[in-house]
Every structure is written in structure tokens, then in C-alpha cells.
VEXDREN-2710 file (C-alpha; in Angstrom, 1 decimal):
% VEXDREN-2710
k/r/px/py/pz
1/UNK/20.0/-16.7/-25.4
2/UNK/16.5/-15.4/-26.4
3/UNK/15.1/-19.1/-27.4
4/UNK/16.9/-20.3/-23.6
5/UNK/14.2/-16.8/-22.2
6/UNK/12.0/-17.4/-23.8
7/UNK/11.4/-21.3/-23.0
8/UNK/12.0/-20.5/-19.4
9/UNK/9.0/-17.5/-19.2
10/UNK/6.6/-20.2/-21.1
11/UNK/7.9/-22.8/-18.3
12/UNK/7.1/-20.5/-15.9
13/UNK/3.7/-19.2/-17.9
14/UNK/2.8/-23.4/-17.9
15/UNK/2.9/-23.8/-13.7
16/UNK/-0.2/-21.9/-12.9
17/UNK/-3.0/-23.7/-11.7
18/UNK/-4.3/-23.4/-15.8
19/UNK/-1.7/-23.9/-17.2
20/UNK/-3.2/-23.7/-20.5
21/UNK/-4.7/-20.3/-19.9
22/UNK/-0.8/-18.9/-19.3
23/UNK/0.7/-19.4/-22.4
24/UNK/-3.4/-17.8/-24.0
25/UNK/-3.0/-14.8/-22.2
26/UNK/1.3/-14.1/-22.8
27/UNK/0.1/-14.9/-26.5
28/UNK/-2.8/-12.0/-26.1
29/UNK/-1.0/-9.9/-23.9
30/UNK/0.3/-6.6/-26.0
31/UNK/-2.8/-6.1/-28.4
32/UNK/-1.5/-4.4/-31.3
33/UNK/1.7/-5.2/-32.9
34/UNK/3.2/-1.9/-31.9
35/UNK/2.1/-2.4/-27.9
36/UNK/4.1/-5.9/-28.7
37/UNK/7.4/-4.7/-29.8
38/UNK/7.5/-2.2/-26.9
39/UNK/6.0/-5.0/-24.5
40/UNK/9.0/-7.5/-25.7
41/UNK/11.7/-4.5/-25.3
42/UNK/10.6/-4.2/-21.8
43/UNK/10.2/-8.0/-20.9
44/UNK/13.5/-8.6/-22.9
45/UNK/15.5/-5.8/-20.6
46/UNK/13.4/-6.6/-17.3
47/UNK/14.3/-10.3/-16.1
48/UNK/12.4/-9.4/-12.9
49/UNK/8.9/-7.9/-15.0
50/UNK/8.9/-10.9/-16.9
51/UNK/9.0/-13.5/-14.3
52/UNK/6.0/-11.6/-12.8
53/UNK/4.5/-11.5/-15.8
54/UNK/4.3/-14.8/-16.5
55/UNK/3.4/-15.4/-12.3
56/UNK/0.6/-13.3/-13.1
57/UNK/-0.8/-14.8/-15.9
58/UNK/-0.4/-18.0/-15.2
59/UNK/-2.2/-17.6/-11.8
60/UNK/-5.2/-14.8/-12.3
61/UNK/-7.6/-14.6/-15.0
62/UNK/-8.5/-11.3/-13.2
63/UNK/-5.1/-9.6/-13.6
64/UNK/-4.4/-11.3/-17.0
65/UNK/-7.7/-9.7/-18.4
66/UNK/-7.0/-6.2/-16.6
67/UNK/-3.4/-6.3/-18.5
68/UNK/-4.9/-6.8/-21.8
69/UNK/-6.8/-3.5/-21.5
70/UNK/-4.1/-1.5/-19.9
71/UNK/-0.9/-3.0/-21.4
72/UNK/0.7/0.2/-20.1
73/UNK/0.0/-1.3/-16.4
74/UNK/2.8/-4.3/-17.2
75/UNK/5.5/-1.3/-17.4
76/UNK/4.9/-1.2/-13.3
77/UNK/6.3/-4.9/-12.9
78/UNK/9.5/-3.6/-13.5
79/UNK/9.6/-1.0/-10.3
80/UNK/8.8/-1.9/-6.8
81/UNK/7.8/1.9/-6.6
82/UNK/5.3/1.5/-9.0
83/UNK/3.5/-1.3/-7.6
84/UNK/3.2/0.4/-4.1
85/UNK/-0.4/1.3/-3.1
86/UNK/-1.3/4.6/-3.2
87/UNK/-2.1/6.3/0.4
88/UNK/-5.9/7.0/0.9
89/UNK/-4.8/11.0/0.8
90/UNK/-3.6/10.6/-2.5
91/UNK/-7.2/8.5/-3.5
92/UNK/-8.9/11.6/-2.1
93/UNK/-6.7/14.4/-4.2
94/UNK/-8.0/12.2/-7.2
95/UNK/-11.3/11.9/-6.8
96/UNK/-11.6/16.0/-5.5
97/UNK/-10.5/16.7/-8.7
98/UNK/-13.0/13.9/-10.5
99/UNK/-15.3/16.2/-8.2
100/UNK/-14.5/19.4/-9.7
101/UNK/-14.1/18.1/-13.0
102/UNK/-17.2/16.1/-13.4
103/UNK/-19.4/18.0/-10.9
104/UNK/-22.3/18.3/-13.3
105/UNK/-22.4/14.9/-15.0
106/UNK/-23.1/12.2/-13.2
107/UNK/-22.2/9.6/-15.7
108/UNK/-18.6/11.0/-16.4
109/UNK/-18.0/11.3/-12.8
110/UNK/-19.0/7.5/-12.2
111/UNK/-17.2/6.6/-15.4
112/UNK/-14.0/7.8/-14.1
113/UNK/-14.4/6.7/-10.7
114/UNK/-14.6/3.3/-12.2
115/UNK/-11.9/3.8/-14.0
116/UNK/-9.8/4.8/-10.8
117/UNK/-11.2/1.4/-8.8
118/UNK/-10.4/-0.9/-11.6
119/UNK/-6.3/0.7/-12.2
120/UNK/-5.9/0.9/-8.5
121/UNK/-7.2/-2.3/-7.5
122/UNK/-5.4/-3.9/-10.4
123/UNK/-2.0/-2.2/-8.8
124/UNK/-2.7/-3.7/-5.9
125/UNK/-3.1/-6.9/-7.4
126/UNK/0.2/-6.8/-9.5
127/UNK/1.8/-6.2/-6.6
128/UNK/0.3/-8.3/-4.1
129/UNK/1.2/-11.1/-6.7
130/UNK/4.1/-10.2/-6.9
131/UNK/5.6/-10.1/-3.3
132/UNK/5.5/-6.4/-2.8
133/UNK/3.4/-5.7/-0.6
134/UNK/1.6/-8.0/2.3
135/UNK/-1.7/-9.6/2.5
136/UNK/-2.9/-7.4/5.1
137/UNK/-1.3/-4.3/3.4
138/UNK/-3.6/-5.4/0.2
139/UNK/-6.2/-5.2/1.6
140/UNK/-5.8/-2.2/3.6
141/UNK/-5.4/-0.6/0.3
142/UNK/-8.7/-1.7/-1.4
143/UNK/-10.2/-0.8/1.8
144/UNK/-8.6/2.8/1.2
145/UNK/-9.7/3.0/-2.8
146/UNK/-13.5/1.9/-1.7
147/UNK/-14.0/4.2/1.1
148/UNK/-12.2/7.0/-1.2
149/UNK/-14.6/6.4/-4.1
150/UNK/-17.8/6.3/-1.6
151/UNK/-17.0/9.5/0.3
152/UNK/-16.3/10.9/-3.5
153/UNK/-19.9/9.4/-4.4
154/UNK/-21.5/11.0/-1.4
155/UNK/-19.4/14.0/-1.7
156/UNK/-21.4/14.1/-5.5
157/UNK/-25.0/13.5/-4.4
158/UNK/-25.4/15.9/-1.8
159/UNK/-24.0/19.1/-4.1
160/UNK/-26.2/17.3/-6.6
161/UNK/-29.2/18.1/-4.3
162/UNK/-28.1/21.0/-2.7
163/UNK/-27.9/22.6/-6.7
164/UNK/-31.3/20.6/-7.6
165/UNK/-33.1/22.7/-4.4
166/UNK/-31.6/25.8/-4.9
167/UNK/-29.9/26.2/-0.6
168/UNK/-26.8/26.6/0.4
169/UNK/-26.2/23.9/3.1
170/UNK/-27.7/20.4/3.3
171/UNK/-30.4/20.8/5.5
172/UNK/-29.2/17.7/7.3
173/UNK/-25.5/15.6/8.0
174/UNK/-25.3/12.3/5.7
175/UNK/-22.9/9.9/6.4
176/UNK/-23.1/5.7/5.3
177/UNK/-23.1/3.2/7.8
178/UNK/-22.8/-0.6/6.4
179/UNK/-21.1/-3.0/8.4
180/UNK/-19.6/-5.6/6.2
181/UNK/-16.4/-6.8/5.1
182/UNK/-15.1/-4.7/2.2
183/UNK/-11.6/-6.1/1.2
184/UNK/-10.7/-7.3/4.8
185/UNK/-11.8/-4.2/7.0
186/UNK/-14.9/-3.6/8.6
END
């Protein structure tokens, strides 16, 4: 039963546009030999999280990559609930607390904001690939993590200033005004 599996998920690996590159990434995917026997547990008891798996990798270099750093990220194939997009109020509780928490450091506020953009826009990858959630929906919700992260950034620059002059209030409003397409919104 597991040689018929596992010929199916490299069949399915195979029918990407590269099909080489499938079978490169499944064969990378898992990193060390412990994240492997846990990955092959979970793909072995989750049908469904394998067959997106090997969707995935078979049809984004982009996703394929981010799942090789964050092996832990495959674990949301197997839940609907996990691939859902998380609402711009719950982007906001994260980056107050990156706020609070890094309010000094600049560098290990922007690290972790990075580090919030590239999980949440590689959940909403995962799951637009995998039927979850709409096109428009996708891009509502990158629209959401951007917008979070620049309010965030602002948020950090003017308390910056506000510290670096020594007053209580900015002496003036800033807001950003850009008109472009960021992930499908204006």
C-alpha cells in the first residue's frame, strides 16, 4: 500500500509545470532526518496534506523554498483552519507586541517583522494553492499583512523620533500615501 502512495504523490509531484523540480524539492523537503520521520508520519496519516504537498511543489519554487525553511508550515496542509488568513486585527495584535517588544532596536523589530511577512504570506500561499481560500480573498490578505507591517513601521519611527528629541507628541500627523497596486488593492 505505501509503494501504490507513494508512486501516486511522485505522479502527482511529476505534473507541475517543472516537473523535474517536484520530485527535487519532496526529496529536500524535511531537512534533517528527524523533521523527515515526523514529515512522513504526517504525510502518511494526511491523504489530503499530501496531495497538496505535492500540488505545491510541483507548481511554486516560491512555496517549495519557504517549506524547506519552515517544515513546521506543511503541518497546516492538513487543516483548512490553519490555512485561513489571519484578519488584519489579529496582524495588528502582533505587530503591537513586536512594538513593545522591540521598541528600542530597530534591527530586531525589522527582523521580526520580516519574519511575520514571509509566514503569513507563505499561509496565504499554501492556502490559495490549495483551494481554500479565493483569489480575491488572497489578496485581500496580503493587502492586510502589508498595510499591518507599514503602520507597525511608522508606528516605530515616529516613537523613535519622539525619544531621539526628547517631546512628548510628534510635533506634526504622519501618515503614507502611495498609490499603487500592493497584492491587488490600491
Amino acid at each position: 500500500k505505501s509503494t501504490a502512495s507513494s508512486a501516486r504523490r511522485l505522479a502527482v509531484v511529476g505534473r507541475g509545470p517543472e516537473p523535474g523540480h517536484g520530485p527535487a524539492q519532496l526529496a529536500q523537503t524535511g531537512g534533517e532526518l528527524r523533521h523527515r520521520i515526523r514529515l512522513s508520519r504526517f504525510l502518511r496519516d494526511s491523504t489530503s496534506a499530501a496531495q497538496r504537498l505535492c500540488h505545491i511543489l510541483s507548481n511554486s519554487r516560491f512555496l517549495g523554498d519557504a517549506l524547506n525553511k519552515s517544515v513546521e508550515s506543511i503541518s497546516w496542509l492538513g487543516d483548512n483552519d490553519n490555512l485561513q488568513a489571519r484578519t488584519r486585527e489579529a496582524l495588528d495584535v502582533q505587530t503591537g507586541s513586536a512594538l513593545e517588544r522591540f521598541g528600542s532596536n530597530i534591527n530586531e523589530f525589522a527582523t521580526s517583522m520580516r519574519a511575520m511577512r514571509r509566514h503569513e504570506i507563505e499561509r496565504i500561499g499554501l492556502s490559495w494553492m490549495s483551494g481554500v481560500i479565493s483569489d480575491s480573498d488572497s489578496l485581500k490578505a496580503m493587502t492586510d499583512v502589508y498595510d499591518a507591517i507599514i503602520d507597525a513601521s511608522l508606528t516605530w519611527a515616529v516613537r523613535h523620533q519622539i525619544a531621539a528629541f526628547g517631546v512628548e507628541t510628534a510635533p506634526a500627523g504622519i501618515t503614507v500615501i502611495a498609490w499603487a497596486v500592493t497584492a491587488g488593492a490600491k
